[in-house]
KEDO-731735 format. One line per 8 residues: their letters; for each residue x, y, z of N, C-alpha, C, O, CB. Coordinates in pm, whole numbers, plus 50000, padded with zeros to 5 digits. Glycine has a CB too. Example, Ala and Ser with C-alpha at 12.3 -4.5 7.8 and 13.67 -1.06 7.14 Angstrom:
BEGIN
AS	51319,49431,50780,51230,49550,50780,51320,49670,50780,51424,49668,50846,51131,49553,50905 | 51285,49775,50708,51367,49894,50714,51290,50003,50787,51341,50114,50804,51408,49940,50572
//
This chain:
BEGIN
XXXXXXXX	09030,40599,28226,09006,40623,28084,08885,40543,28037,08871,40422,28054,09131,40586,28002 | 08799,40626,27975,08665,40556,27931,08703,40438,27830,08801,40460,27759,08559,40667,27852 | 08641,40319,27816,08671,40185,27732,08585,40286,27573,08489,40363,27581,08561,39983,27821 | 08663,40245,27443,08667,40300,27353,08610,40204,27266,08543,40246,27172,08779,40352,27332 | 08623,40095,27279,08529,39960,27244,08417,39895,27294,08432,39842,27404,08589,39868,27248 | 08315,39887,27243,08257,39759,27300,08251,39631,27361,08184,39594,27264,08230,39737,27262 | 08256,39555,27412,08336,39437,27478,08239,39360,27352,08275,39242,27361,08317,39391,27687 | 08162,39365,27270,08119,39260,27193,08217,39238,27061,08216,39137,26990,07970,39289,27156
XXXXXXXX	08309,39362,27042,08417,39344,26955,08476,39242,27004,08456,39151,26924,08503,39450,26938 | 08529,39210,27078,08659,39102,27038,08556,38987,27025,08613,38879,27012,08807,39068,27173 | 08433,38981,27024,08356,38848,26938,08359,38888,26854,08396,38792,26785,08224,38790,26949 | 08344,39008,26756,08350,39016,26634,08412,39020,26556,08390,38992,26438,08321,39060,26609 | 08534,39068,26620,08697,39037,26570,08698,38859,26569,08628,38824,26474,08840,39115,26711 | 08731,38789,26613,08730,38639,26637,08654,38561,26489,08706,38496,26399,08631,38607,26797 | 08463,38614,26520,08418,38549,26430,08479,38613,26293,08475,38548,26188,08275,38545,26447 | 08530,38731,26298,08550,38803,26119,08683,38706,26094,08705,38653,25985,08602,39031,26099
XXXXXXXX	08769,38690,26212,08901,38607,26167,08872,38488,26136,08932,38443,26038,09008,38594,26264 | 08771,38393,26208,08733,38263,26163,08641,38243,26033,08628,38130,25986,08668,38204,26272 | 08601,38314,25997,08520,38337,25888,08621,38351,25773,08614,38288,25668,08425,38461,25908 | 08722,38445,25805,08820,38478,25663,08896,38357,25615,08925,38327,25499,08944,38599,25692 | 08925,38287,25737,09003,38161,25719,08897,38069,25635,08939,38025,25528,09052,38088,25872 | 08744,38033,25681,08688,37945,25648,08688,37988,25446,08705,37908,25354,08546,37937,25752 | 08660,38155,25436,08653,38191,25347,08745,38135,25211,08711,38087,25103,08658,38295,25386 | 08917,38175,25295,09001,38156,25217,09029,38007,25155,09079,37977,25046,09095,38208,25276
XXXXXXXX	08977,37919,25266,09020,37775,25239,08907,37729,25137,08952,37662,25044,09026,37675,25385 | 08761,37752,25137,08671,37728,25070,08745,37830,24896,08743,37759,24796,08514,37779,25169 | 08799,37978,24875,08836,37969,24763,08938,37903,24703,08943,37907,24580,08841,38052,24739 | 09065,37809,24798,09140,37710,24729,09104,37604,24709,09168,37527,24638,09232,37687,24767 | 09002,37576,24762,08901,37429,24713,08824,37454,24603,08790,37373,24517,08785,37374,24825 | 08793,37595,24612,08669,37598,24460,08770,37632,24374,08733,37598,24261,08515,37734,24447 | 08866,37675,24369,08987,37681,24264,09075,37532,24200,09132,37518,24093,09102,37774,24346 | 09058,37444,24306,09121,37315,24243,09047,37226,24213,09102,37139,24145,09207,37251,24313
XXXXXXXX	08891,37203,24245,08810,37162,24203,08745,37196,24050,08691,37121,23969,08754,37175,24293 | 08775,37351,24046,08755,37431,23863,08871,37399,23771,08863,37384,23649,08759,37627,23860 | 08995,37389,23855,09138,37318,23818,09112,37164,23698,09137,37135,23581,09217,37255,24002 | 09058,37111,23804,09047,36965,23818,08897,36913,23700,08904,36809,23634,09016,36932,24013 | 08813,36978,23695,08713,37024,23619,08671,36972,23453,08775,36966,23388,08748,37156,23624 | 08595,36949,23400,08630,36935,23256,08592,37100,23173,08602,37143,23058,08524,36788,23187 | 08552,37149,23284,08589,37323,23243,08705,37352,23185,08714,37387,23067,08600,37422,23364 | 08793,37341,23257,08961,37355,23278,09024,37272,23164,09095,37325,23078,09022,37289,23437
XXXXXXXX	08994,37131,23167,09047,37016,23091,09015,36988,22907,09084,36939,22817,08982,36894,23178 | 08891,37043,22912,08806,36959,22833,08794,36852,22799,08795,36813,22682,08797,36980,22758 | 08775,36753,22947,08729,36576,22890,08624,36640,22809,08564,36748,22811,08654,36428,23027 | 08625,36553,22750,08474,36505,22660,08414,36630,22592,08294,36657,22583,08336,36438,22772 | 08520,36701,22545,08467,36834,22452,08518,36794,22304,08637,36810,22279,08547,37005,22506 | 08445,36749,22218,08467,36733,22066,08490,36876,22025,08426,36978,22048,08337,36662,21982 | 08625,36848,21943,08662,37032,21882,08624,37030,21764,08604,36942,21680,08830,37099,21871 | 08617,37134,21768,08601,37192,21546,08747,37145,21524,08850,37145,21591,08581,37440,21475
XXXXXXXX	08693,37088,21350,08829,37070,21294,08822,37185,21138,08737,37270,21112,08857,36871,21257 | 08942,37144,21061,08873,37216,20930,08791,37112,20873,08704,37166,20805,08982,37272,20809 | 08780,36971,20874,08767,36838,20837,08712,36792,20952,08792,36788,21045,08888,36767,20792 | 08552,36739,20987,08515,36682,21054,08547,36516,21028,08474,36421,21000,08403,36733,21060 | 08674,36529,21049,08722,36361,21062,08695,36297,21177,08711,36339,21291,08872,36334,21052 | 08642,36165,21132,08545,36058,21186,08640,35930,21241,08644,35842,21154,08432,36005,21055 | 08698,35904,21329,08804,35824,21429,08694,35679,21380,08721,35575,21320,08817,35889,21652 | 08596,35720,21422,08485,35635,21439,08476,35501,21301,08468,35379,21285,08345,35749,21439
XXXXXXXX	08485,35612,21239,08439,35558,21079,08572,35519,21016,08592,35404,20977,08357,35689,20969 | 08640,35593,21009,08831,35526,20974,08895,35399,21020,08955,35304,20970,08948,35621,21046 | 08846,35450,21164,08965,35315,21239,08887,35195,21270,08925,35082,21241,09047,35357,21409 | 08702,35242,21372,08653,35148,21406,08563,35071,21302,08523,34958,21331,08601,35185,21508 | 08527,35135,21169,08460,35084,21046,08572,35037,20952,08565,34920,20915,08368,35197,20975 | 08636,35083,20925,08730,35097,20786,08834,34976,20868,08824,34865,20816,08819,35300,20739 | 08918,34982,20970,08977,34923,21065,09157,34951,20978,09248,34873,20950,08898,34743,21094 | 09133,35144,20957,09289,35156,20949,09345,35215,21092,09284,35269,21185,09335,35263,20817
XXXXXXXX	09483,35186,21075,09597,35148,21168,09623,35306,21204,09637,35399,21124,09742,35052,21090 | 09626,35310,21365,09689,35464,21406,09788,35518,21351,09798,35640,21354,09732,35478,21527 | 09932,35398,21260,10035,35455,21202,10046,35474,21090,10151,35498,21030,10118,35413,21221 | 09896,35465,21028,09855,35538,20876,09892,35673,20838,09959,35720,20745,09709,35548,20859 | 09835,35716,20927,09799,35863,20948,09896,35887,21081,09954,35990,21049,09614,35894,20975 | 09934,35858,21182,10015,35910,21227,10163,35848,21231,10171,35759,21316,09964,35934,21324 | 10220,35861,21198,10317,35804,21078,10464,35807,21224,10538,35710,21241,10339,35957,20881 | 10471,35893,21280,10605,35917,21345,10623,35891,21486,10717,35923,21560,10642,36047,21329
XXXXXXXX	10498,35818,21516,10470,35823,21659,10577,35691,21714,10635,35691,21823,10284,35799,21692 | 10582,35617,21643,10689,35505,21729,10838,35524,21724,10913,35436,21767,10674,35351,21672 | 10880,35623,21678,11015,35679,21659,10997,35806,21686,11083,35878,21637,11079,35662,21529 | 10905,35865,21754,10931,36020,21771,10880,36081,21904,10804,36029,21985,10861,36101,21655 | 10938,36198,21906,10842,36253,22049,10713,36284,22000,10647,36330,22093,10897,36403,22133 | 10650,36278,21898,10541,36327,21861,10464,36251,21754,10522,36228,21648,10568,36447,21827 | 10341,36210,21773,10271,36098,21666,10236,36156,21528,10226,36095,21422,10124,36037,21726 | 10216,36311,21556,10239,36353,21362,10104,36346,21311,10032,36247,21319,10346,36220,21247
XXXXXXXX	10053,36521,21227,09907,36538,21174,09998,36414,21038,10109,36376,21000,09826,36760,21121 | 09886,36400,21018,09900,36349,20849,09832,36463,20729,09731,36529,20707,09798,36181,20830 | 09955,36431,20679,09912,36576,20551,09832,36550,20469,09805,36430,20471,10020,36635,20450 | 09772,36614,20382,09659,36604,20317,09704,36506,20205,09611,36437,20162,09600,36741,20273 | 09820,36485,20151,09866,36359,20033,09792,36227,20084,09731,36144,20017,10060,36320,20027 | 09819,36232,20259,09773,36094,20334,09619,36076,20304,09570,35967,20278,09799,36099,20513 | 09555,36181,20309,09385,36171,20258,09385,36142,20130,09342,36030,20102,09289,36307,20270 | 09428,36221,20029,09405,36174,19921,09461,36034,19857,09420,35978,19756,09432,36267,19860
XXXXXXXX	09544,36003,19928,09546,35866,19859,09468,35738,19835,09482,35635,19771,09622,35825,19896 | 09348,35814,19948,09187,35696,19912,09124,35821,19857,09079,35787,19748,09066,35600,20083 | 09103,35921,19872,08964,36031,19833,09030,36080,19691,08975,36172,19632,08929,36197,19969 | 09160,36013,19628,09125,36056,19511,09043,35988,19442,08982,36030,19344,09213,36075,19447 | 09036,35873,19492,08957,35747,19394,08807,35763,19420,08729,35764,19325,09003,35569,19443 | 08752,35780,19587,08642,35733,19669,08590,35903,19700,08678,35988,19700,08697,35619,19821 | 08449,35944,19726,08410,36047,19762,08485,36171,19665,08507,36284,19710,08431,36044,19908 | 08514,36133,19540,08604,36273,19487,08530,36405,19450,08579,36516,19427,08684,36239,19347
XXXXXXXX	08399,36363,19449,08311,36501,19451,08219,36551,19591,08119,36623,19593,08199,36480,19328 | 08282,36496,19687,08204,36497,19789,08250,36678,19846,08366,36716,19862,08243,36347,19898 | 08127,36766,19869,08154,36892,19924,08203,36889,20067,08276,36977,20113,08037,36973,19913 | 08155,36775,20143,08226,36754,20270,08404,36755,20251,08472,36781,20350,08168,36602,20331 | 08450,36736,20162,08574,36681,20121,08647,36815,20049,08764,36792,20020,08550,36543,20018 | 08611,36914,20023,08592,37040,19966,08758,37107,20005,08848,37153,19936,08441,37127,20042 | 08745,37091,20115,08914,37177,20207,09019,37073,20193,09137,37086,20222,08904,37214,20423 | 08958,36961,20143,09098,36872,20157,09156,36877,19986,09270,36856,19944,09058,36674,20223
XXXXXXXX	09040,36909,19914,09080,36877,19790,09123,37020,19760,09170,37018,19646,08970,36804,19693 | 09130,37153,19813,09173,37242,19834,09293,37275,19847,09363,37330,19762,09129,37263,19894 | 09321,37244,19949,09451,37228,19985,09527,37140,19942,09646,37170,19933,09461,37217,20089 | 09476,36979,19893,09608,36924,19795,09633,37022,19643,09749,37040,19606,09564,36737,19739 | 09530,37074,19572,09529,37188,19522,09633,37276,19500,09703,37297,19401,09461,37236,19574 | 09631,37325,19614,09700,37513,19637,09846,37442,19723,09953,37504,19721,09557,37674,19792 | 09836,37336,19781,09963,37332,19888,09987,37367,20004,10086,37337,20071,10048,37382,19858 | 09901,37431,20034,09843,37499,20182,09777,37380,20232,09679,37316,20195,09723,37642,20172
XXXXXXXX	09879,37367,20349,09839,37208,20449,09685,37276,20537,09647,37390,20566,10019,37151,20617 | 09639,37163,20553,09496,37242,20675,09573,37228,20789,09666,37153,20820,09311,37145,20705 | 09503,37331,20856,09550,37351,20967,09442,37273,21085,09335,37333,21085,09572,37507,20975 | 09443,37186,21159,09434,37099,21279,09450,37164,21382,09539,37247,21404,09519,36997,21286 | 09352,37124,21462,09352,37218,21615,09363,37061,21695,09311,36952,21672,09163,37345,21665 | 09441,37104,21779,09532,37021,21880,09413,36936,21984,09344,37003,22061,09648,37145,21983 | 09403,36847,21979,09334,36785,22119,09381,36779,22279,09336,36815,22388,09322,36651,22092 | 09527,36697,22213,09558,36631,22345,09665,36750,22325,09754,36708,22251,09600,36444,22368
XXXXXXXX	09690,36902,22370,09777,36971,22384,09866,36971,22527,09818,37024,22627,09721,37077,22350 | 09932,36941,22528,10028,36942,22645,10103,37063,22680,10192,37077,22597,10124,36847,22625 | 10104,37147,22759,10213,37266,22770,10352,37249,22738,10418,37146,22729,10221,37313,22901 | 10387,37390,22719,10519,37434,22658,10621,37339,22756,10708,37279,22693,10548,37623,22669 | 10620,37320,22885,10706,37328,23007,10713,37182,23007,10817,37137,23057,10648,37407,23149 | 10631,37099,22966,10609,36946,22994,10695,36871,22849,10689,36909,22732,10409,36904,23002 | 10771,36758,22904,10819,36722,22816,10754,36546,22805,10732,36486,22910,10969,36760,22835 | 10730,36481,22681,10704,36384,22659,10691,36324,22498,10653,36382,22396,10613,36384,22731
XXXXXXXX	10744,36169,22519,10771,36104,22403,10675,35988,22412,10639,35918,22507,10918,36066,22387 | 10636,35990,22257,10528,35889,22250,10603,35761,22214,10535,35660,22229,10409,35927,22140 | 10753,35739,22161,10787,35684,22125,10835,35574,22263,10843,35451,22272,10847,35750,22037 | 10855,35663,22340,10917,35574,22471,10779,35502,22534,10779,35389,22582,11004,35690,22609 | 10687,35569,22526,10554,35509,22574,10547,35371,22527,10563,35264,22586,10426,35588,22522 | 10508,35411,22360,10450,35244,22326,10568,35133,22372,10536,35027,22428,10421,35217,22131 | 10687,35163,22348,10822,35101,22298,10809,35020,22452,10856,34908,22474,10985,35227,22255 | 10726,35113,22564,10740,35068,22713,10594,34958,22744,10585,34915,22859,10740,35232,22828
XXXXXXXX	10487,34919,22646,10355,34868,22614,10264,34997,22681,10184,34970,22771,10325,34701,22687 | 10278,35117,22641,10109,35164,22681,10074,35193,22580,10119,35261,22488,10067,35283,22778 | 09953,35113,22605,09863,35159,22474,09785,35276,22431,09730,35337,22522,09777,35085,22463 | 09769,35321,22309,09716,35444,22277,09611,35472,22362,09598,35587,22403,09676,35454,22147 | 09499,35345,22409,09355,35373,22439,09380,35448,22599,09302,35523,22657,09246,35210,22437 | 09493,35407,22637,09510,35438,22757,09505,35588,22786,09450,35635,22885,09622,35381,22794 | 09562,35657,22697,09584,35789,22679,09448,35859,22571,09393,35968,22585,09745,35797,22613 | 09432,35794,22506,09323,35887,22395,09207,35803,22409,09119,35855,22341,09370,35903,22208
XXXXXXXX	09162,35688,22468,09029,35670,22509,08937,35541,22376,08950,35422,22405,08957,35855,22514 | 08908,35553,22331,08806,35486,22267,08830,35532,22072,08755,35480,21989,08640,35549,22354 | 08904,35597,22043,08918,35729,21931,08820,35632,21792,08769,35682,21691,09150,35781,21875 | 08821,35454,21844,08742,35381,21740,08603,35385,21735,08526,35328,21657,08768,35255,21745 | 08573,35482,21859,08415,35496,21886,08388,35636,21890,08289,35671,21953,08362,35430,22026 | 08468,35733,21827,08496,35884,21858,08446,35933,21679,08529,35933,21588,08706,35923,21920 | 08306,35968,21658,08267,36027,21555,08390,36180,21509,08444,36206,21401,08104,36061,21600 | 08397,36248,21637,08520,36370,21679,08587,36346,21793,08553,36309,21905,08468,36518,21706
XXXXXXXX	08686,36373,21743,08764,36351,21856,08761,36460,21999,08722,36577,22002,08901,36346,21794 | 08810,36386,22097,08810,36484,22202,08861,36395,22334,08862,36272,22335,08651,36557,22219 | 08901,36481,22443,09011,36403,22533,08900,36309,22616,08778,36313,22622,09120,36521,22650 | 08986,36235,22668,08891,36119,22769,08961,36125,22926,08904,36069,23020,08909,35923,22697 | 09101,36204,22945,09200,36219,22991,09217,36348,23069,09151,36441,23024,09274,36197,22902 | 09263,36364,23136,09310,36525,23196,09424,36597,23169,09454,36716,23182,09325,36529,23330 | 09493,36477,23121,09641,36500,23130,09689,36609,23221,09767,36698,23185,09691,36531,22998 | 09648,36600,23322,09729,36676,23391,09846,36617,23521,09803,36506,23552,09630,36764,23439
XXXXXXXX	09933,36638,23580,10012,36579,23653,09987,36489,23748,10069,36397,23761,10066,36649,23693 | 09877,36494,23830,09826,36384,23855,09797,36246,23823,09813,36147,23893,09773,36411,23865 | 09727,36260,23648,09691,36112,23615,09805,36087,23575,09837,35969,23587,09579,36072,23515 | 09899,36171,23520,10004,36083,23474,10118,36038,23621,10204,35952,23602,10089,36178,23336 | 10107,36093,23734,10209,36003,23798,10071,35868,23867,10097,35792,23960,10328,36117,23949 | 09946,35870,23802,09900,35749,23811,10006,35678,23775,10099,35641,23846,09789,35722,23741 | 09982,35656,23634,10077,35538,23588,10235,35597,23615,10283,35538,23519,10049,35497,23406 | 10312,35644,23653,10429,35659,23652,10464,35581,23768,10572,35524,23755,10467,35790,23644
XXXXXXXX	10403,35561,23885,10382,35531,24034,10372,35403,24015,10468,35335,24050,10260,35594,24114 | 10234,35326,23947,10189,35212,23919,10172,35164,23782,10063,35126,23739,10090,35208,23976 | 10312,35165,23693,10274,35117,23574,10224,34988,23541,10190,34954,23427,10359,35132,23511 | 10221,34920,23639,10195,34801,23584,10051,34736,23579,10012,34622,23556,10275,34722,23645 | 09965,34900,23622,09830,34862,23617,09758,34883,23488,09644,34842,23465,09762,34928,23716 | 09872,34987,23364,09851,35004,23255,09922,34949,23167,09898,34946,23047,09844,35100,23240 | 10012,34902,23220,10081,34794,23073,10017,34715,23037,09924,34658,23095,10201,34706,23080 | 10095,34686,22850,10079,34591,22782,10155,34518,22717,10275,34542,22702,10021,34612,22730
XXXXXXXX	10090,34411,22666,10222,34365,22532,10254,34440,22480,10176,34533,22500,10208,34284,22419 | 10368,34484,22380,10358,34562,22317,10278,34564,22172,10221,34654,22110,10461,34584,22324 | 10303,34388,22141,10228,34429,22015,10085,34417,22007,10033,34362,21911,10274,34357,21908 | 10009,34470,22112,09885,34502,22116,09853,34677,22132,09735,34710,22126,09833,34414,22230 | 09947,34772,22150,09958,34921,22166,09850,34963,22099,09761,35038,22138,10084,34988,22115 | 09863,34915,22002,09772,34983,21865,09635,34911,21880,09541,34954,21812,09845,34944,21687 | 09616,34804,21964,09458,34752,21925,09390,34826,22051,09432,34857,22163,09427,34551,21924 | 09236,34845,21969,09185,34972,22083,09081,34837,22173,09070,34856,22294,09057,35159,21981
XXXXXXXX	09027,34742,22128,08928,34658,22177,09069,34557,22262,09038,34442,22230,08809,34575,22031 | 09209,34545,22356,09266,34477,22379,09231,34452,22510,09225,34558,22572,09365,34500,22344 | 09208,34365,22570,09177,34302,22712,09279,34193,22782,09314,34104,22704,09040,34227,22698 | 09327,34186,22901,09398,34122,22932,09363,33965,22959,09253,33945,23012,09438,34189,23013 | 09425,33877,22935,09382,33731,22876,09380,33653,23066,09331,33550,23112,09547,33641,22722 | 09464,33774,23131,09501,33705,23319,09484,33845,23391,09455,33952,23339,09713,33625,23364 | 09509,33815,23526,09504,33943,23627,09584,34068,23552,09703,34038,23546,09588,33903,23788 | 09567,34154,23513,09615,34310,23489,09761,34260,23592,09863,34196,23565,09476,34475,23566
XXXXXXXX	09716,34314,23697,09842,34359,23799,09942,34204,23830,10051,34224,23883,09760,34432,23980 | 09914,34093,23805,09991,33988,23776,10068,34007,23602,10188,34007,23576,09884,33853,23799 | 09967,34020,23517,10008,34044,23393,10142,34192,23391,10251,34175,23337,09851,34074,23305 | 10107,34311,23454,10180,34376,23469,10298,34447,23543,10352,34558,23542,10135,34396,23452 | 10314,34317,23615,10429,34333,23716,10534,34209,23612,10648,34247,23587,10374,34278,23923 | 10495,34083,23562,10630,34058,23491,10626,34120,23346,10686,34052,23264,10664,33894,23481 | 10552,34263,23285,10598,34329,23228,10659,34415,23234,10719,34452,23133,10561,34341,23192 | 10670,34490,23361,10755,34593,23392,10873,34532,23407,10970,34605,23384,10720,34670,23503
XXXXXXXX	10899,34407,23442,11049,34394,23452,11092,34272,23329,11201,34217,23318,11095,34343,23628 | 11008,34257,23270,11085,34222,23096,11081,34359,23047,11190,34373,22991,10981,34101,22963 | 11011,34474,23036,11068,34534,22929,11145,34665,23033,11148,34780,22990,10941,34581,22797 | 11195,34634,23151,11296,34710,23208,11227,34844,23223,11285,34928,23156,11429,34713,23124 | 11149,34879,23271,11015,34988,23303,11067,35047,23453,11076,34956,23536,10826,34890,23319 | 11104,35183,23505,11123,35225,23605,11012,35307,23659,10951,35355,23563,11228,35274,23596 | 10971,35336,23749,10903,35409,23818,10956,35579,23826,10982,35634,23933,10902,35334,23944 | 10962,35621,23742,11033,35733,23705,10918,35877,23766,10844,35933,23685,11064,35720,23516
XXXXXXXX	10921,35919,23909,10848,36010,23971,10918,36148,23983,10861,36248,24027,10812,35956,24096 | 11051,36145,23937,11143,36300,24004,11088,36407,23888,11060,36379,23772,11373,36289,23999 | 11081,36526,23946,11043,36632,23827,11138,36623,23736,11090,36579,23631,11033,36783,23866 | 11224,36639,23730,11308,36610,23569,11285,36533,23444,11329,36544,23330,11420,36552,23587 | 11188,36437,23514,11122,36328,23444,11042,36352,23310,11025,36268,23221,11032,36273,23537 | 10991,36500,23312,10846,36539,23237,10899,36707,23217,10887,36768,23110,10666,36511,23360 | 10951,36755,23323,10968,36901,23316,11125,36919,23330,11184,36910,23439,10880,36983,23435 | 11185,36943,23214,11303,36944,23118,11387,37102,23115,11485,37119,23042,11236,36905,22956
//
């Protein structure tokens, strides 16, 4: 029976199979690398707000307190927009004709809260309390970055499952006192990882890695 192939096929079969493999593995690398990405994430993407509110100018000029304006964060799963009453209780006095100020005086107005677009959004599936955080010493900066040097805000963070079993793994490379949570300029006075190994076990801190932990 006459040969129906070429004998240079089964090299070409071989290289097409080694090629598909090299193929396939190079698109799960360019997929977790776009994953991983500030494409994907948005570190360092300042969002539109309705209110180009100034982190910068509030907290790191003015030097008010994260629990001004976010009012529920040490008792809650969630740190809480502040409603527009919370603005006006300086902008009725200060800037009251300012057109920058236009939607806030609007809405204390009409009653129609502004609506805030989310920074640090976390998915539906992920569960987490800010209240257990501080209550455990991590500090805000740890998670939201610099927000006293943040003209707009925007993430510094990935939040994605990875950085957080950083610290879940090794908390004691991010603890703090607690009553320093709230200061964004706080530096450790001794070694971090000396400083944060007899904080994990004064304030009774577990290494909490099992999925149940976050995904509820």
């Amino acid at each position: 029976m006459a040969q129906i192939f070429h004998p240079s096929t089964n090299t070409i079969s071989r290289v097409s199979i080694l090629g598909a493999v090299f193929i396939v593995a190079g698109l799960l690398w360019l997929m977790a690398a776009l994953n991983r990405s500030s494409y994907a994430t948005e570190e360092g993407v300042a969002r539109q707000q309705p209110i180009q509110f100034s982190h910068e100018h509030h907290v790191g000029g003015l030097g008010i307190d994260c629990r001004y304006c976010h009012t529920s964060v040490e008792v809650s799963l969630f740190a809480g927009l502040p409603p527009t009453e919370t603005c006006m209780n300086c902008h009725a006095y200060i800037w009251t004709e300012s057109p920058f100020l236009a939607p806030v005086r609007e809405s204390f107005r009409t009653g129609k809260p502004l609506v805030w677009t989310r920074v640090h959004d976390l998915p539906d599936f992920v569960y987490f309390n800010h209240s257990i955080h501080l209550h455990k010493g991590i500090g805000c900066v740890t998670c939201h970055g610099r927000v006293d040097r943040m003209p707009l805000m925007w993430k510094t963070q990935s939040l994605q499952m990875q950085w957080c079993l950083e610290c879940h793994r090794e908390p004691e490379r991010f603890v703090r006192p607690r009553e320093f949570v709230f200061s964004m300029d706080w530096q450790p006075q001794e070694d971090q990882q000396r400083l944060g190994r007899r904080l994990v076990q004064e304030y009774n801190i577990a290494k909490l890695t099992t999925c149940s932990t976050c995904h509820r």
